[in-house]
Phi, psi and omega in degrees: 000133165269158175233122206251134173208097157307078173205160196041079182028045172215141134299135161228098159315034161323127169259087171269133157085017176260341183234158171028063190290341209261327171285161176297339157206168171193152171231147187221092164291121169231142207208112168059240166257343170290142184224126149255159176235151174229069175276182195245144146211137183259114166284201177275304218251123168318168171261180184268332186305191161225125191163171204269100176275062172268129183211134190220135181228107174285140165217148177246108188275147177305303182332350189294316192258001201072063171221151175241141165283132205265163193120184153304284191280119182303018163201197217271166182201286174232120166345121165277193188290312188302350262178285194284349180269015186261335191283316194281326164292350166274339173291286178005288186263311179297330192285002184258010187260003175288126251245141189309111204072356156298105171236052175254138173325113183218131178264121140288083185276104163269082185294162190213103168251346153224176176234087187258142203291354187265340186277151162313095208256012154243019139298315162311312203288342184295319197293315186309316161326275180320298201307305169342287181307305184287334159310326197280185171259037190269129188273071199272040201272025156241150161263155187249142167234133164272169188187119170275102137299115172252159155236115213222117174061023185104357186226130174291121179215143187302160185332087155276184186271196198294311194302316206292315210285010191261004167214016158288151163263322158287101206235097178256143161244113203202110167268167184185190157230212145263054177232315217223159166250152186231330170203138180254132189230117188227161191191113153287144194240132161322153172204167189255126174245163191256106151237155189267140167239164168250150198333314202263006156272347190278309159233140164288353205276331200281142209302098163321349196293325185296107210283322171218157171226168173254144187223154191223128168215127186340088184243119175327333177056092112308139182242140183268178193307334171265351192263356184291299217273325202290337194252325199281322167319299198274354156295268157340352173264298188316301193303265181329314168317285255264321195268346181298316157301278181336328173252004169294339189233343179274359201289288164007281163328312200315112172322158145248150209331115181289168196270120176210155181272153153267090184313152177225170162302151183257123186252144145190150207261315182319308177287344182305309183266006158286279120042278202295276178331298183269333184264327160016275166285359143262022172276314174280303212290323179299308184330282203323330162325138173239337183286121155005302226283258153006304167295292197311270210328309176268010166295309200289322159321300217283288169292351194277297206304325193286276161009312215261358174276163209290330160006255178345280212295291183331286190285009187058330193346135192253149188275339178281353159313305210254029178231332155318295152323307205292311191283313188296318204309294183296348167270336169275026225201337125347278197282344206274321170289359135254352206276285180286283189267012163051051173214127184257188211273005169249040148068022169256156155315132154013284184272339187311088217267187198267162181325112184240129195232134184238153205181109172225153183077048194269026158243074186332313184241026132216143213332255167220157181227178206208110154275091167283129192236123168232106167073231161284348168296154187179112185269095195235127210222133214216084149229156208258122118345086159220213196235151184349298173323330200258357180274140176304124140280153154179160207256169163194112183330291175321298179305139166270319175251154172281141181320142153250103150252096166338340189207111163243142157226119206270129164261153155247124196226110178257170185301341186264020139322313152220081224330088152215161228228046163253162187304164154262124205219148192314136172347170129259194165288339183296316195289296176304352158314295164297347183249338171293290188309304180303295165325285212303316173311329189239007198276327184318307184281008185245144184312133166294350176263023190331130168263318179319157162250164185220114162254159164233137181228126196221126165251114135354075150288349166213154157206129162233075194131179179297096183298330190275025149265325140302309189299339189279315171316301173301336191269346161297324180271354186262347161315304152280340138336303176291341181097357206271137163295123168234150185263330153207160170281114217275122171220146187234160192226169129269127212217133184284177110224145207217142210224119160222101160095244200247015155239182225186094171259123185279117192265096167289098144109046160298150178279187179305300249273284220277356160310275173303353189226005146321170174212017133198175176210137178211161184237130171254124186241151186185180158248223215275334189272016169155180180287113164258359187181133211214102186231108179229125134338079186247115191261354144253178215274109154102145158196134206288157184264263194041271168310290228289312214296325150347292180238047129267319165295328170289315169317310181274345180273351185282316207262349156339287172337270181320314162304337160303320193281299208301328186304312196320275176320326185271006175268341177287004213231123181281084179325145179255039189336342179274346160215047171241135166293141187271141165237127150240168215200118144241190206218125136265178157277132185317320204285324185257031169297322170286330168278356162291287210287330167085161139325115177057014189081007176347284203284321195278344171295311185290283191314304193309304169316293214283265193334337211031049193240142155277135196224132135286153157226160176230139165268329185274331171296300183113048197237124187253089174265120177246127115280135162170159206288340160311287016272275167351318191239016133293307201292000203249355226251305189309291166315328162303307173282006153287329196290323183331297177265025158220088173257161193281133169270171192222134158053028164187179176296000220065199190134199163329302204249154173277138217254002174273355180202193150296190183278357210273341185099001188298205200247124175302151165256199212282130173287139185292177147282153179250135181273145188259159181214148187266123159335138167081348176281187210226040213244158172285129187236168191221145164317100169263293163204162191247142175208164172346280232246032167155211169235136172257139189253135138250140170262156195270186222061027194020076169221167209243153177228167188257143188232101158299156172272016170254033183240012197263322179212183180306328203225174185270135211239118176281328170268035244294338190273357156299331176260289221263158146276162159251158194079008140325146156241148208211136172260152208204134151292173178255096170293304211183137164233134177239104156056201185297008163294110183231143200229137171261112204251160205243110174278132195242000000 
């Protein structure tokens, strides 16, 4: 049977009992052209642990789009990053409706079987998913709805498509239920914005007469703390409209719930209060341990010792019993020293952040770095330099071409990180979540016209607390270390809560112990003026907008904070210009493209040989690009290929003709002198004529000099006739003169 369901400017088509009968549940979603399918399946038998053994797997069939999959092997084989960050938001938002002890095995499966390029597909996939689940015989009885919020022309608007949200400034992802939210992902996206100025703010030197110009400039779209909640708002409505429809037509349907066991916890109030009594302090001592490591050993101590009493032997007490007590014990004793006495257990404030010590480019050969510390946190962010050639491919089902991605960010978390021995083994969702979440955060502050490729890399040398707010902190100064523009500096925080009865505390800048024994936790990243990433976790039912308004406000004086040290540190931080690779991107005339390549690539082979450099071209733009690692030998590789395509004209602007004669071949006439001018001078000049890659000015004694156009303003000027008319008179420096070769600066 299909079932039709309208809500948030999307139809969606469930096709229920037609497929995959055999699983405990399935769903088959059609959204446009897109169809997914999702199931559930359960074994019989528990695990011995007590935890939820939910395993959720997104796949992308090529077949979707009408592609066979490229490589050696024809068919689909390990998950890319998109497919594994689509599982873990579906793990996400489903595993906290799993019923207290449920421990039977359940696979979730989500297939993408056909593909339309506008729909959201990790919106489908969560609702098929959800629907899928809430269907089975799992005793599951709410439904999730995902839901995307843009911000587009000034207006928030629910999941839109794939084309609008590419001119959105906003991307919120918010799952939820109808009572509750269960997990949030938020990110701002840069845009080039157009302003008209008038003429004499861009130079005062420049003709007033000229009434105004447009000019494009970067803007970060950061959001501040109420326009955060005013979107998390319109969200809790879509999500409620939405699961309200859902169980409205799915309650029916519903299987019924099978008869299954539950682990509970192992309680006992006897050993609690033998604990309390004999054990007490050493129970805060072990809290006080801060490292992971640490704790466990004395927890473990603890108990050993508890064993060995005559109790313990009397009363049989089992160790995995009195290890059970022990740990509930050290979570009340946790919530209770914040809760009641606003003190946490290494002895902080609230609000409190822990000590950061920052060191950058402390790695002699690479391009640049940043060793961050916060408390037991400890970041080390490495970044690499390269050139177009150097970008992450990739595909996207939605996408018709394949992806360049300019700027990665790789995380690494090894096991001596909170000293434990386990191998090193290829990411998980945890790295990747995190090298995701950290990108979203700092890509807003990277040129969007970036020439570079970037990688960042942050290696985990500790972690007690949120490593991936380190890696941001650290990844911004290391960012700035490499010499890369950056537009403000990006700082991230983690921030706790914790609920008892009708009170309540916001933990700024948590550790793992409060991490865990929290009852929600989330991370904020951002600069001093607003949110660029935004990831939160809820791990009870519900949170008051209040509460959350709270600790988005406790969140911005914490990352102020964080941000003060950090201004601190970038001022201090030496580029290392001598092993960063160069990249320029200049503008010729198209007509003289042919003389960079020479006969038979002659000439451009020879630059490339002598300069050691890489050179691009565009032929129809007139756009010259060179990389190599050298700074010097781009720069002298560049200077060769102006002289190439500015050979000297005698007595005039160029034009048609050679200016030693007619077009005809006639008998040259007699060459004027040429006037010399002292470097750094200063004269007045006239607009003659604009072209692609600059302007030619006369100076006076009439001869013409060239104003490239990356000498006209601070940033890269796309238009030259945006700035200069012709016959505008314009003062102008002296760069550099070679014989009638004159190079020119716009003096402002």
């Amino acid at each position: 049977m299909e079932y039709k369901i309208t809500v948030n400017n999307q139809e969606e088509i469930y096709d229920l009992g037609k497929v995959a009968k055999q699983a405990a549940g399935a769903a088959l979603l059609k959204i446009k052209n897109t169809v997914i399918l999702a199931t559930v399946a359960r074994d019989d038998s528990q695990v011995s642990e007590n935890f939820v053994p939910l395993t959720v797997q997104y796949v992308e069939k090529t077949y979707a789009v009408g592609k066979i999959p490229g490589g050696y092997f024809k068919r689909e084989t390990k998950p890319g990053d998109f497919e594994t960050l689509t599982s873990r938001i579906i793990d996400r938002s489903l595993r906290p409706l799993f019923p207290k002890g449920y421990a039977y095995p359940t696979q979730i499966v989500v297939f993408v079987l056909s593909c339309d390029p506008e729909v959201d597909l990790q919106v489908a996939a969560l609702n098929a998913a959800s629907a899928a689940l809430y269907l089975s015989d799992i005793p599951v009885n709410k439904a999730v709805a995902g839901v995307r919020i843009g911000y587009i022309d000034g207006k928030y608007v629910v999941n839109p498509s794939n084309s609008a949200l590419k001119t959105s400034t906003l991307d919120l992802y918010v799952a939820g239920t109808k009572e509750e939210l269960l997990m949030i992902e938020m990110r701002s996206i840069a845009s080039m914005e157009s302003m008209n100025l008038p003429i004499m703010a861009i130079d005062p030197m420049l003709d007033p007469t000229l009434a105004e110009s447009v000019i494009t400039k970067q803007s970060i779209n950061e959001f501040n703390e109420d326009a955060i909640l005013e979107a998390i708002d319109k969200a809790q409505s879509a999500i409620t409209e939405a699961t309200s429809a859902y169980e409205q037509t799915f309650a029916p349907l519903k299987k019924e719930d099978a008869e299954l066991d539950y682990k509970e916890d192992l309680e006992n109030d006897s050993i609690f209060a033998y604990i309390d009594e004999f054990y007490k302090q050493d129970v805060h001592n072990a809290i006080n341990q801060m490292a992971k490591s640490e704790r466990a050993n004395e927890l473990n101590k603890i108990v050993t010792k508890i064993l060995s009493d005559e109790v313990a032997v009397l009363e049989g007490w089992s160790k995995e019993l009195v290890s059970s007590v022990i740990n509930a014990y050290k979570k009340k004793i946790v919530r209770e020293m914040i809760i009641d006495k606003h003190v946490r257990a290494d002895g902080r404030k609230l609000n409190e952040i822990r000590p950061i010590s920052i060191e950058t480019n402390i790695l002699p050969l690479a391009h640049g770095s940043c060793l961050f510390t916060r408390g037991q946190t400890q970041a080390l962010a490495v970044v690499t330099l390269g050139n177009d050639k150097d970008a992450q491919m990739y595909d996207l089902l939605t996408e018709k071409n394949t992806i360049n991605d300019t700027f990665m960010v790789n995380y690494n978390f090894p096991g001596f990180s909170v000293g434990e021995a386990s191998p090193l083994r290829s990411p998980g969702r945890r790295e990747l979540g995190h090298g995701n979440l950290a990108r979203r955060a700092l890509e807003p502050v990277l040129d969007i016209n970036r020439l570079q490729t970037i990688r960042l890399v942050s290696e985990i040398l500790e972690s007690n607390g949120s490593s991936s707010m380190a890696t941001i902190c650290g990844g911004v100064l290391a960012l700035k270390a490499a010499g890369i523009n950056i537009e403000k500096l990006v700082a991230g925080i983690a921030m706790g809560l914790v609920f008892e009865g009708d009170k309540h505390a916001v933990l700024s800048d948590i550790m793992g112990l409060e991490d865990h024994d929290g009852d929600m936790d989330f991370k904020v990243a951002g600069t001093r003026d607003g949110i660029t990433a935004l990831q939160m976790d809820i791990k009870l039912g519900g949170i008051s907008r209040d509460v959350l308004k709270e600790a988005l406000y406790q969140a911005k004086e914490g990352r102020a904070h964080i941000l003060g040290l950090m201004e601190a540190a970038s001022q201090e931080i030496v580029v290392n210009n001598s092993i960063l690779p160069k990249l320029e991107l200049f503008s010729v005339d198209p007509s003289k493209i042919v003389d960079i390549i020479g006969q038979a690539g002659k000439t451009i082979r020879e630059i490339i040989e002598k300069f050691e450099v890489s050179i691009d071209l565009d032929r129809e733009k007139g756009e010259v690009k060179i990389a190599g690692e050298n700074k010097e030998k781009v720069e002298a590789a560049k200077e060769h290929i102006i002289q190439i395509t500015n050979k000297p004209s005698f007595g005039g602007r160029g034009g048609g003709r050679d200016r030693g004669g007619d077009r005809h071949g006639s008998t040259p006439r007699e060459e004027k002198p040429v006037p010399t001018f002292v470097q750094d001078e200063v004269v007045d000049g006239v607009v003659k004529r604009i072209v692609d890659f600059g302007a030619f000015i006369e100076l006076p004694g009439g001869i013409d000099g060239l104003l490239h156009v990356s000498k006209i303003a601070d940033h890269r000027v796309d238009k030259v006739s945006d700035y200069l008319a012709l016959e505008q008179k314009v003062r102008v420096k002296i760069l550099k003169q070679t014989g009638n070769k004159i190079e020119l600066g716009l003096e402002r």
